[in-house]
C-alpha positions in Angstrom: -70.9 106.5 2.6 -69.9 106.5 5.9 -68.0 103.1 5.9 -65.5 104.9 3.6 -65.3 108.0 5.5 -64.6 105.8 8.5 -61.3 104.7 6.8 -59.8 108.5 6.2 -61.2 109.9 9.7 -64.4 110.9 11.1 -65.9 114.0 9.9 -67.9 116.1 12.6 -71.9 115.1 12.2 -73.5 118.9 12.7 -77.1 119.3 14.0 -78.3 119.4 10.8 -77.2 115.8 10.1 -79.1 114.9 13.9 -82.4 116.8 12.4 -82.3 115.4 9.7 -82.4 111.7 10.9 -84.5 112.3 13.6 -87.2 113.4 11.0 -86.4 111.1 8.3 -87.3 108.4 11.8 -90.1 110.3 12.7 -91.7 109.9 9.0 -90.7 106.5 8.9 -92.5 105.5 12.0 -95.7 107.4 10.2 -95.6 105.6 7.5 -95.1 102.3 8.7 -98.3 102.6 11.0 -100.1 104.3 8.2 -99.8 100.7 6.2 -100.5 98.5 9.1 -103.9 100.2 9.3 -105.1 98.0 6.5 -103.2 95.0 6.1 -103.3 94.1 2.5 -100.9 93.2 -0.6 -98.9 90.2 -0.2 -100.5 87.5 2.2 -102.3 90.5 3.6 -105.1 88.9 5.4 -105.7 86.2 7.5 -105.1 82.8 6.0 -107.0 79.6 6.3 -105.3 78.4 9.0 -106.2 82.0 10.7 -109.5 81.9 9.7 -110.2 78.6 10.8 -108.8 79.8 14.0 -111.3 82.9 14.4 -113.9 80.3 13.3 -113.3 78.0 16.5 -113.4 80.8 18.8 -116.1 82.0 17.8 -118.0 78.5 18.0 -116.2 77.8 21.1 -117.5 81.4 22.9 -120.7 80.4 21.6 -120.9 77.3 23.3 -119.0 78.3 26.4 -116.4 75.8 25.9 -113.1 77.4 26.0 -111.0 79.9 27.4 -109.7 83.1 25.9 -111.3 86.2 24.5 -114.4 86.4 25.4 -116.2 87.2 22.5 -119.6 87.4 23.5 -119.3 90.4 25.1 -118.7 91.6 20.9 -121.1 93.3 19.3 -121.0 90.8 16.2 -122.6 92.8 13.3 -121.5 93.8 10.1 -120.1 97.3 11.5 -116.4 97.3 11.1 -115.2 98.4 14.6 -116.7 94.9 15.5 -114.7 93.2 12.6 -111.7 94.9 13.9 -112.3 94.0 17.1 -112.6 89.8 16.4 -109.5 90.3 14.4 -107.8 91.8 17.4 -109.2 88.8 19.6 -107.9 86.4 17.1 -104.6 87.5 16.5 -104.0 87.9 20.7 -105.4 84.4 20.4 -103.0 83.3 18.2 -100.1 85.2 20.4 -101.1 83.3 23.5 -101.0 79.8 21.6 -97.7 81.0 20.4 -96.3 81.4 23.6 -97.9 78.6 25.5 -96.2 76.4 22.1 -92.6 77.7 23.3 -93.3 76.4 26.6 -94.1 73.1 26.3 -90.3 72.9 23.9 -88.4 74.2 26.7 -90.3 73.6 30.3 -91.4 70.1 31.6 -95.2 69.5 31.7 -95.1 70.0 35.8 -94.8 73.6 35.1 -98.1 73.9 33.3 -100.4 74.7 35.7 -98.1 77.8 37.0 -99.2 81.2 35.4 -98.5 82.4 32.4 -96.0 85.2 33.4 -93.9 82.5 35.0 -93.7 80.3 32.4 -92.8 82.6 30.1 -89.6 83.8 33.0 -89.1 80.2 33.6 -88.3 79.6 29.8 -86.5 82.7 29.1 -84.3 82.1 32.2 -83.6 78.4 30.7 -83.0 79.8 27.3 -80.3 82.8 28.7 -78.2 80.7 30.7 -78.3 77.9 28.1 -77.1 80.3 25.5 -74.7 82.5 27.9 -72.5 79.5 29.3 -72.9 77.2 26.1 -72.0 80.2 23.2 -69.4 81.8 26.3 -67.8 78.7 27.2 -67.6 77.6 23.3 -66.4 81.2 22.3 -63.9 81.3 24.9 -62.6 77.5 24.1 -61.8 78.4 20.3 -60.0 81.7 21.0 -58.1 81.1 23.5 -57.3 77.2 23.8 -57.3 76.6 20.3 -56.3 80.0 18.3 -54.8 81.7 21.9 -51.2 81.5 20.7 -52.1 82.9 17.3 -54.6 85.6 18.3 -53.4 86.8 22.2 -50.3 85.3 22.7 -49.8 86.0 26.8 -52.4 88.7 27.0 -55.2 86.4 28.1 -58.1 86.8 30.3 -57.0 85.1 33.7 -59.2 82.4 34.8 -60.6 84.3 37.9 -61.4 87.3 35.6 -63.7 85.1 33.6 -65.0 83.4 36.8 -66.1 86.7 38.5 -67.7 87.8 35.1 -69.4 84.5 34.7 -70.6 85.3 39.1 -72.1 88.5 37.7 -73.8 87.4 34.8 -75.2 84.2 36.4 -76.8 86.8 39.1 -78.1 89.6 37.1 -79.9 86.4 34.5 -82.7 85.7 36.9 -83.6 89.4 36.6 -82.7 89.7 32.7 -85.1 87.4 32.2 -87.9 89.5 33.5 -88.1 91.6 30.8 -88.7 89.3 27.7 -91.6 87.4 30.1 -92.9 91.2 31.1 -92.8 91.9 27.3 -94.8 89.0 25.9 -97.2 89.3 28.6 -97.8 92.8 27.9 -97.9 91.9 24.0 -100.6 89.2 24.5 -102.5 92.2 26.7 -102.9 93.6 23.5 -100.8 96.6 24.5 -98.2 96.6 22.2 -98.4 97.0 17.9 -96.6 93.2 17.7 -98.5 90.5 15.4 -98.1 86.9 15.3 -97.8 86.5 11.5 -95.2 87.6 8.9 -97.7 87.1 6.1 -100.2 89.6 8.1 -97.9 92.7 6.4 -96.4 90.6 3.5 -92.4 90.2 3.5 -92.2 93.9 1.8 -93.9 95.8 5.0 -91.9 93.3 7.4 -89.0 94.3 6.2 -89.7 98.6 6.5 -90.7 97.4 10.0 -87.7 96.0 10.6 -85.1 98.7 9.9 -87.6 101.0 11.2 -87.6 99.3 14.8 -83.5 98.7 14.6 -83.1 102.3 13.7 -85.1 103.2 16.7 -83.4 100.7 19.2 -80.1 102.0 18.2 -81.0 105.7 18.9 -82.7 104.3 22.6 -79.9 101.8 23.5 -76.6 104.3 22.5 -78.6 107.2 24.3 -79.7 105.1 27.4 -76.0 103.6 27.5 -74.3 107.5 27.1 -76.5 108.4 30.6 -75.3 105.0 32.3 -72.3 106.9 32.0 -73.2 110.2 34.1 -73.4 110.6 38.1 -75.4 108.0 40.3 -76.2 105.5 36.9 -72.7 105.6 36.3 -71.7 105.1 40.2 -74.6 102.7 41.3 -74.4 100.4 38.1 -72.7 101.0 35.1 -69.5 100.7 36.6 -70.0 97.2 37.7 -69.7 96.5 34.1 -66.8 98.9 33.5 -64.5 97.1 35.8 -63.0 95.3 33.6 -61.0 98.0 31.8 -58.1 96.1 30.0 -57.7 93.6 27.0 -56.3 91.1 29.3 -59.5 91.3 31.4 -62.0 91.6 28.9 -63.6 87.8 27.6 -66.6 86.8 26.3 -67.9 86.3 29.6 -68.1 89.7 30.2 -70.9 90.6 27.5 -73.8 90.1 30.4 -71.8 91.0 33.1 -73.8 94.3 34.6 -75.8 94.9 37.3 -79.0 93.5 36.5 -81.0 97.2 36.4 -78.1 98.0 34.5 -79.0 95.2 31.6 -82.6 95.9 31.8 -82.2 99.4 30.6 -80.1 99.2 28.0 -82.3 96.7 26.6 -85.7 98.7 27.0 -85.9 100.3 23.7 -86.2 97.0 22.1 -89.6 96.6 24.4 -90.6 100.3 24.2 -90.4 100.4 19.9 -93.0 97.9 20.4 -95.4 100.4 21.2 -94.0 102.9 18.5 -94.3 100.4 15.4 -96.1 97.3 14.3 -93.5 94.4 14.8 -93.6 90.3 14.5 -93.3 89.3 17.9 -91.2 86.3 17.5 -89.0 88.4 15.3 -88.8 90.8 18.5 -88.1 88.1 20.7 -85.4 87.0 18.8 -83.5 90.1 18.7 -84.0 90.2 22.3 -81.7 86.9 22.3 -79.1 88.1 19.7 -77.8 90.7 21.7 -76.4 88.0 23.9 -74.5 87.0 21.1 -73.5 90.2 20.2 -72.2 91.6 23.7 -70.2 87.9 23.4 -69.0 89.1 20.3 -68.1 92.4 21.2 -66.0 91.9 24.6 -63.2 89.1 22.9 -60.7 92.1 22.3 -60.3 90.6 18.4 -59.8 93.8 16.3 -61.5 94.2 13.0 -62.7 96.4 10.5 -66.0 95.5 9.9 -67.5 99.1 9.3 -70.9 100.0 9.9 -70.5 97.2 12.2 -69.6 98.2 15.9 -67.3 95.4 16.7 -64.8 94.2 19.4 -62.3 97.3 18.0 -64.8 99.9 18.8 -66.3 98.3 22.3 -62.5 97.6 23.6 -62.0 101.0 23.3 -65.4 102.1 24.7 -63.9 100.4 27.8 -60.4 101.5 28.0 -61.5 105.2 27.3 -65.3 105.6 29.3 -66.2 108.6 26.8 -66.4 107.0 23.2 -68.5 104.1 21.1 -71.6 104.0 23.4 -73.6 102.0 20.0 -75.2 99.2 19.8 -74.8 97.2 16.4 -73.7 99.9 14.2 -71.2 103.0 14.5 -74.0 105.7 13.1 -75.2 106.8 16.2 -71.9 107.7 17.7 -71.0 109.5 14.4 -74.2 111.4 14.3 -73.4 112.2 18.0 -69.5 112.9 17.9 -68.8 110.1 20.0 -67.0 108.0 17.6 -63.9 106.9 18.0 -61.9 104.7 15.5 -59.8 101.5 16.9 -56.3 101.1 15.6 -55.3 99.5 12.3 -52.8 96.8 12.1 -51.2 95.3 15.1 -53.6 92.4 17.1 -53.4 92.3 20.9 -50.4 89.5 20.8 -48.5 92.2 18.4 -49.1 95.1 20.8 
C-alpha cells in the first residue's frame, strides 16, 4: 500500500504506473455511464413521491397552469425516446424545486422575485462567508488562544497576517461564488449527468460515482494547481496565494486567500466531472463547500501523519518549497507524478 511505503520513502511512480491509472479511470468512467443508462436495482426508479411529481406536471402542462417544462411540445406516446424525455423533464423539475427549496432557508422572501442565477449567487455568497469567517475565526480561536502555547509556542501568525488573508479572501468570495450558482444553473439546463435523487442509482451505484468523480477531481485539481505554478499563472495569480511562505504566516485564514480566477480554477474539475459522470447534485454541491474546510484545515501548519491524507505537513511544505505536494485531498497524485514530498517526523513547529 502506499500509506506504508510513504513511511520508508517514496518509490519513483514510472509511466507504467500513470498508464495504468489513467485507463483503470478511463474504464471506470465507462462503466459508471454504462449503468446510469438504465436506472434499475435498488430504489432504481422513480418513487411515489417522483411519480406523483411527473403526474402534476403533466396535468398542470395540460391545463396551462404552471411553469416549467413545457411538456406539450412532447410527443407523449408509448415510444420510449418520449418516456425518456418526461423523465428528463421531471427530474430537471425536481432539480429546480431543489434549488428554489435552498433559497427560501438562506435568502429573505424580498429576494424572490430576482432570477434564478442570482439567487442561487446570492445564497452561495451567504453560505461562503458564513462558513469562511465562522469555521476560520473558530479554527483560529482553538489553536492559537486556547492550545497556542502547547502547539506554536511564539511562532504564531501575526494579527495583520491573518487580517490581509482574511482582505483577500473576503474579495475573491463574491467571485467564488459564481461558480457553484453558474454550476446549478447549468445543471438544471439539463447540461450536466447530475440527478436529484440518491435512490435514482441505489446507494451501490452512488457510491462507484462517487470515487469515480473524486478520482477525477484530484487528477484536474493537482494538474490545474501544477500549471498555476508556471510563467504568467504563476506571476499574475498564483503567487498572490504563495505569499505567505512561512509557518509563522500561514493561518487558517489563508485557505481562500487567492486571486479570485485563481480559486475558480482550481475548483473547475469538480464542475467539469459533472459532464464526465452521472453525480447527485446536492452531493456535488456539497463537496464544493468542503473544500473550504479543507484549505482551513490544510494552512494551520499542525504536522501530522495522516497518510493518504494530504494534510497541513504536506501543504506547509508545498508553500515553503513551490515545487512539491500540488494534491488535493490525497498524496496519490503527487506520487504517481514524482512530486511528492514527505513532511518531517517528530518535532511540531513550537519544537523546531
Amino acid at each position: 500500500m502506499l500509506s506504508s511505503d510513504i513511511r520508508k520513502g517514496v518509490p519513483q511512480a514510472t509511466r507504467s504506473h500513470q498508464l495504468a491509472f489513467l485507463s483503470c479511470l478511463a474504464l471506470c468512467i465507462f462503466l459508471v455511464n454504462h449503468a446510469a443508462l438504465k436506472p434499475s436495482g435498488e430504489g432504481g426508479t422513480l418513487d411515489s413521491e417522483d411519480i406523483g411529481l411527473v403526474h402534476e406536471v403533466l396535468y398542470s402542462a395540460e391545463n396551462d397552469t404552471m411553469s416549467g417544462p413545457d411538456l406539450t411540445k412532447l410527443n407523449l406516446t408509448a415510444a420510449t425516446g418520449s418516456v425518456e424525455r418526461l423523465y428528463r423533464s421531471a427530474k430537471l423539475q425536481l432539480l429546480r424545486e431543489e434549488n428554489e427549496w435552498k433559497n427560501s432557508l438562506i435568502l429573505p422572501r424580498s429576494t424572490r422575485s430576482l432570477p434564478s442565477f442570482v439567487q442561487s449567487w446570492l445564497r452561495n455568497f451567504v453560505c461562503a462567508v458564513a462558513l469562511y469567517l465562522g469555521l476560520g475565526t473558530l479554527w483560529a480561536y482553538y489553536i492559537y488562544v486556547v492550545f497556542g502555547a502547547e502547539l506554536f509556542g511564539s511562532k504564531k501568525p501575526g494579527f495583520w497576517d491573518m487580517l490581509e488573508q482574511i482582505k483577500v479572501s473576503m474579495a475573491a468570495l463574491p467571485l467564488y461564488s459564481m461558480l457553484p450558482a453558474l454550476s446549478e444553473w447549468m445543471v438544471e439546463q439539463g447540461w450536466t449527468k447530475a440527478y436529484p435523487r440518491l435512490g435514482e442509482y441505489g446507494l451501490t451505484i452512488y457510491a462507484l460515482q462517487f470515487i469515480v468523480y473524486i478520482a477525477g477531481v484530484e487528477l484536474g485539481v493537482y494538474w490545474m494547481h501544477r500549471s498555476l505554478h508556471y510563467g504568467p499563472l504563476y506571476k499574475h495569480l498564483h503567487y498572490i496565494h504563495h505569499k505567505y511562505n512561512k509557518e509563522h504566516t500561514l493561518s487558517p485564514f489563508a485557505g481562500l486567500a487567492f486571486h479570485p480566477l485563481d480559486g475558480i480554477l482550481q475548483a473547475t474539475p469538480y464542475v467539469v466531472m459533472l459532464f464526465v459522470v452521472p453525480f447527485h447534485a446536492l452531493t456535488h454541491e456539497l463537496l464544493l463547500f468542503a473544500t473550504a474546510v479543507w484549505t482551513t484545515n490544510i494552512h494551520d501548519c499542525l504536522h501530522g501523519r495522516c497518510e493518504p491524507i494530504m494534510g497541513a505537513g504536506y501543504h506547509t511544505i508545498h508553500h515553503t518549497s513551490y515545487k512539491e505536494n500540488y494534491g488535493h485531498y490525497f498524496v496519490y497524485m503527487d506520487w504517481l507524478f514524482n512530486s511528492l514530498e514527505l513532511p518531517p517526523v517528530g518535532p511540531s513547529p513550537k519544537e523546531e
